[in-house]
N, C-alpha and C positions, 0 to 999 in steps of 0.2 A: 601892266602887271595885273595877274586874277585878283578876285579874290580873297580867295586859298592862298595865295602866295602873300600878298599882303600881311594877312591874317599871323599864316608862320612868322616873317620876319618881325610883325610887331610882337612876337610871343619871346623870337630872339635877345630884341633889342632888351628885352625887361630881365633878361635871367645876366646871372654875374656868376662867372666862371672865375674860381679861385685854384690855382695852380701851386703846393707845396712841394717846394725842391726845384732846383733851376738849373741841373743837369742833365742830362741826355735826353730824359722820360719826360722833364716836364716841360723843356724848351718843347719836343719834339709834339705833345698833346697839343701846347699853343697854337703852333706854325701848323699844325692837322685840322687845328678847327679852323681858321681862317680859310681853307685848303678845301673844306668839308663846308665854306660858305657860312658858316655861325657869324653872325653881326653882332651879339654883346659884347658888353664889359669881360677882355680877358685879362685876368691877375698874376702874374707868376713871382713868387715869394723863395729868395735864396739866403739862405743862411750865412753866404758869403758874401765878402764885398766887394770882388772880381765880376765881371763880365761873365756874362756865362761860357760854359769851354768846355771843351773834349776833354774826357779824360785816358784816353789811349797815349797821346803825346807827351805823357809827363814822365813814363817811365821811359822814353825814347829821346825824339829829339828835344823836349823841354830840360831833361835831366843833364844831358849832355852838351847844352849849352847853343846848340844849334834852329833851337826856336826860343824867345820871351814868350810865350804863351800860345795857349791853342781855344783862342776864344772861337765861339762859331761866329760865321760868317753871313749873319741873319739881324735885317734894319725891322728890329721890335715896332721903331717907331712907326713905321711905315705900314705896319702889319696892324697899327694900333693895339699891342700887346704894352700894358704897363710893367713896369719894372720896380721892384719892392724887394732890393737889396740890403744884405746887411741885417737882415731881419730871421730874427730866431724865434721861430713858431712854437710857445710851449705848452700848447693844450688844444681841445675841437671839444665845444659843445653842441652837439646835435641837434636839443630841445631850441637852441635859438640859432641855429644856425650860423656859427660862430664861431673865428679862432682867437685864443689867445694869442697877443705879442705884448712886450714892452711898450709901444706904439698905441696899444688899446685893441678892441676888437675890431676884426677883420668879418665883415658879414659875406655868406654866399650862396646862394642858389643851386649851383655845383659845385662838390668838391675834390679836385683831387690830387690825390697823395703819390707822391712822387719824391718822396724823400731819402733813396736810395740805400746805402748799406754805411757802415761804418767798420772800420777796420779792430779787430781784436788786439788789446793789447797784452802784453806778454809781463805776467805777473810780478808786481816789485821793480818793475822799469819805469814807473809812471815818475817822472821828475829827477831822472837821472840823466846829468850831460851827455852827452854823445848818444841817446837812442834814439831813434827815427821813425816815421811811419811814411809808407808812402800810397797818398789816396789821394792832397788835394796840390792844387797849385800853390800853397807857401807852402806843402813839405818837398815839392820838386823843389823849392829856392832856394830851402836848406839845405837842399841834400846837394847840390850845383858845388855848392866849393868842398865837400869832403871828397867832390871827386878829380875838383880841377887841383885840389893840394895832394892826391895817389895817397889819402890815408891805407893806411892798411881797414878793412873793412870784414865785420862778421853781419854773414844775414843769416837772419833766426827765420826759417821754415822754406821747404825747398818744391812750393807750391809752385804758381804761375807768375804768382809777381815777385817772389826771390829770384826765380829763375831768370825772368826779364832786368832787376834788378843787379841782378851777380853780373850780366852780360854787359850790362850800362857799366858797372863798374872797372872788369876789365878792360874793355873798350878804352877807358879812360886812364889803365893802367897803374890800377888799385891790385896791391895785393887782397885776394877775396877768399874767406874759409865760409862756406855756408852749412847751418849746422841742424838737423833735421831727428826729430825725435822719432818719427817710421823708421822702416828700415830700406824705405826707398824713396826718390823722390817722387813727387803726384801721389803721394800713397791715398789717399780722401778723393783722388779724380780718375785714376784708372787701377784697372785690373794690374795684379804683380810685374807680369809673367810682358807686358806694356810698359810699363813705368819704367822695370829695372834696367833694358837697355839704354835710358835717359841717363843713367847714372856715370857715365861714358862720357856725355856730351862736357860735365861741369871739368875732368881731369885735361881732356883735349883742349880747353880755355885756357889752362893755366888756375882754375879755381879749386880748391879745396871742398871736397863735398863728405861727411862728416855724418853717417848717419846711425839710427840706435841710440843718436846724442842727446841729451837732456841737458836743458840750461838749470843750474841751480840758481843763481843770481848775477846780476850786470851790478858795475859798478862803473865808475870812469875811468876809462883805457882800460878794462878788460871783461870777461866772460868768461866764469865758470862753471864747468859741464857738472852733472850728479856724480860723473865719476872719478872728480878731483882735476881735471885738464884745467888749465887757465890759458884762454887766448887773448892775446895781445888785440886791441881793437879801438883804433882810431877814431873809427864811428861802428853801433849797430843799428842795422835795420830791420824791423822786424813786421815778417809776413808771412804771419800765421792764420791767416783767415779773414773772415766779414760775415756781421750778420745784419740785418736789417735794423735799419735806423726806425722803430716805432714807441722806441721808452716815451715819447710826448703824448702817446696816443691812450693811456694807460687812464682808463675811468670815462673814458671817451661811448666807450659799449662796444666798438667798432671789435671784430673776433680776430684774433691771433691765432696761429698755428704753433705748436712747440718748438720752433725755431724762430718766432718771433717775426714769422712774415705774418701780415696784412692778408684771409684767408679770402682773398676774391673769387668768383663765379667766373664762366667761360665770357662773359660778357666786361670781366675788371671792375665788375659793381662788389662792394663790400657788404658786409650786411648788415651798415644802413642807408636807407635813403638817400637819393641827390648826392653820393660817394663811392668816388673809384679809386683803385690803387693800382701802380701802372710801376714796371721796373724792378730794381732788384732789391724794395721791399716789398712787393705783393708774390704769394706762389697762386696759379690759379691750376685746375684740370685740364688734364689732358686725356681724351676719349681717347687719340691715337697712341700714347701709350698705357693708358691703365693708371694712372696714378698724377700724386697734386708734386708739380715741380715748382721750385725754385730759382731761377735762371738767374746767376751772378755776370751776365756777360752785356757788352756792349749792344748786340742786336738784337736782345730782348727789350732794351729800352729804346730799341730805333722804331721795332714794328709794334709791339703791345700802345702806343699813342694811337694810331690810326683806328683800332676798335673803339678806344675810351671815346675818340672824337667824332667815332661816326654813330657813336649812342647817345651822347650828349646833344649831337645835333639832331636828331630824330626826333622831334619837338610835339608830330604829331602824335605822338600815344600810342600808333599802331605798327604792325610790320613787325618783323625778329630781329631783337638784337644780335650782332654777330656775335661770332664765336671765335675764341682767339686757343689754337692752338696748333704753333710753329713746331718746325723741326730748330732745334735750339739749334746755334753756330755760335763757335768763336773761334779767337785766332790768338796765338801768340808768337813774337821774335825772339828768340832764344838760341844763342851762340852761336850762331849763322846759321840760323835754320828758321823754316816758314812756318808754324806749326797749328792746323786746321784737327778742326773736329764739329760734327753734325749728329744730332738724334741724343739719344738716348739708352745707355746699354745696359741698365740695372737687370733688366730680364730676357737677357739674350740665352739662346740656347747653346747656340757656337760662336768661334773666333775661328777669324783666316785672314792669317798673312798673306801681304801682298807687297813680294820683295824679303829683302832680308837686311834686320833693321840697323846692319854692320855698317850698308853701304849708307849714300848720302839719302836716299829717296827710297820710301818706304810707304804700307800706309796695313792698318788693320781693318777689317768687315766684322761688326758685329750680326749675326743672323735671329732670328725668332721664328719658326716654322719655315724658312728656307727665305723668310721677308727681309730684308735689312734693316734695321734701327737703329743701327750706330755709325760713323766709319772718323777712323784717325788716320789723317793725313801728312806726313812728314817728305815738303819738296815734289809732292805730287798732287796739283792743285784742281787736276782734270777730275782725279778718284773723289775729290770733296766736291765739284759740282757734278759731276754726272751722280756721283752714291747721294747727294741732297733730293738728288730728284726722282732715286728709287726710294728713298725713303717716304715722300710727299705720294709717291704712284700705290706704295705699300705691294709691288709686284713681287712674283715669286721668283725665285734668283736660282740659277745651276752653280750649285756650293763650289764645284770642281773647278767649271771657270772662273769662279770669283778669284779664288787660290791662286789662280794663272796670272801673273803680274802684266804678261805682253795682252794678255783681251780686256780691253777696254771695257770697266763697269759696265756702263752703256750699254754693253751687248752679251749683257751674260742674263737678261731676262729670259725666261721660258717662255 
């Protein structure tokens, strides 16, 4: 061994890497620094007292009964990653480098924040029988027999996880009314003219989709709308949103954005010191599209670890920290359907369908000077990898073929 190399690892062995939140982002920053060669003390600190686990499985096969849990499949011990479960982190003081818990202080060298989103609750439901939320593995456990007993069910907001939820429920052969204050569903995730043909999907289920609706108040066994409706409702679940779990961070110094994300750099450093934030509480910049995102999905907290991990390990002082900015993706199952989307289409110039969204397979091209930056995929899985990877190329596209459902993305570059 040089050294240089000596040198780094004994710089390693002395720093202590503290990991808040033990789902996706911060299992995922662990298993990256190991990965990335880092020899300290790594910490990873969960709120719950579960195993750490997927949370894609809950609204699927954990919901329906066909898995007990979706812990990952990752020997901590083995990886010498400590486990510090159970533990509710309620404050970071900078000046000493320090977290509060119930347990006392947590000291560390790095720190990062990976303490993901928390689910909105729906005003006046907080402590009323039958309302539900679904984010963690005991609300999957809850929610397991309102569907193995076919309650009749209302889900309040006809977003991504009502929608995946309504599907669980019928699947399970629950009467389902979902009830939606837009006037369409995804109204907050796509454009109208996108969305409203979704609205289709929930009648073809056998679900009740209900929109324009306003909940006045939930009481037990029922829901009533602003406009006097009362529905009957065995259980409600309610999935109206998520915003970043950072109320502990509050006096911390650390900078927030007005939606309450953790404002990180292209590099997931905050702005302080020896602290990153990683997942679906930090938004960081994006050069490639113009603007600071927010990614609430799965594989922002699969790939945003490998940058946190390859800057923490960069021990010696020099060289550029990477820069992290993805073409976002995510995915949803919803009433027999596949349903993909990549980029970013806030500032798109055009839309062009591809297909006609009557039939099963479908997919939309958002464009930006004839560039693609967005594309929604429904049952056509080729259009979301080849359009991921004109997105990543930023090539210029012939609009005419995109439109052309039979030419392959792929070769409608100029």
């Amino acid at each position: 061994m040089s050294e240089q190399t000596e040198q780094q690892s004994a710089r390693q062995s002395a720093r202590r890497v503290v990991i808040v939140g033990a789902g996706m982002a911060g299992v995922q920053t662990a298993v990256a620094l190991r990965e990335r060669g880092f020899t300290g003390p790594v910490v990873l600190i969960g709120a719950e007292p579960h195993q750490p686990y997927d949370r894609p499985p809950l609204s699927k096969a954990v919901l329906l009964g066909k898995a007990e849990d979706s812990a990952f499949d990752i020997d901590f011990e083995a990886l010498d990653i400590t486990l510090r479960l159970g533990v509710d982190v309620s404050g970071l003081r900078p000046g000493a480098h320090e977290l509060d818990t119930p347990d006392g202080p947590v000291p560390y060298d790095a720190l990062v924040i990976a303490t993901g989103a928390e689910p909105v609750r729906l005003p006046g439901s907080e402590g009323v029988p039958g309302v539900h939320l679904l984010r963690t593995l005991d609300d999957a456990a809850r929610l397991r027999p309102v569907l193995e007993r076919q309650h009749d069910v209302v889900v309040v907001g006809a977003g991504w996880i009502g929608a995946e939820f309504a599907t669980a429920a019928r699947t399970a052969g629950c009467a389902v009314t979902v009830v939606e204050a837009a006037e369409r569903p995804l109204a907050g995730a796509l454009p109208a003219e996108v969305a409203a043909p979704m609205a289709d999907w929930y009648a073809e289920s056998g679900a009740e989709l209900l929109t324009g609706a306003r909940v006045s108040r939930v009481e037990p066994g029922a829901v009533t709308l602003a406009d006097g409706r009362v529905l009957p409702a065995g259980a409600v679940v309610v999935g109206i949103g998520a915003r970043p779990s950072t109320g502990w961070l509050a006096g911390s110094g650390i900078a927030l954005g007005p939606d309450g994300s953790v404002t990180a750099d292209s590099a997931l450093r905050t702005s302080l010191p020896d602290v990153y934030a990683v997942g679906d509480c930090a938004s960081f910049p994006s050069a490639r599209y113009g603007a600071r995102l927010l990614v609430h999905h799965w594989d922002n907290a699969l790939q945003g670890p490998r940058t946190v991990a390859a800057d923490i390990a960069a021990l010696d002082g020099g060289g550029r920290p990477g820069v992290y900015d993805p073409v976002p993706y995510f995915w949803s199952e919803q009433f027999g359907r596949f349903v993909q989307y990549a980029g970013h289409h806030a500032h798109a110039d055009a839309l062009l369908w591809r297909g006609d969204p009557a039939d099963p397979a479908w997919s939309v091209c958002w464009l930006r000077d004839n560039a693609l930056v967005a594309v929604l995929a429904v049952g056509r899985p080729r259009d979301l990898a080849q359009g991921r990877k004109l997105i990543e190329s930023g090539a210029a596209l012939d609009p005419a073929r995109v439109a052309d459902p039979s030419v392959p993305l792929k070769s409608t570059a100029l």
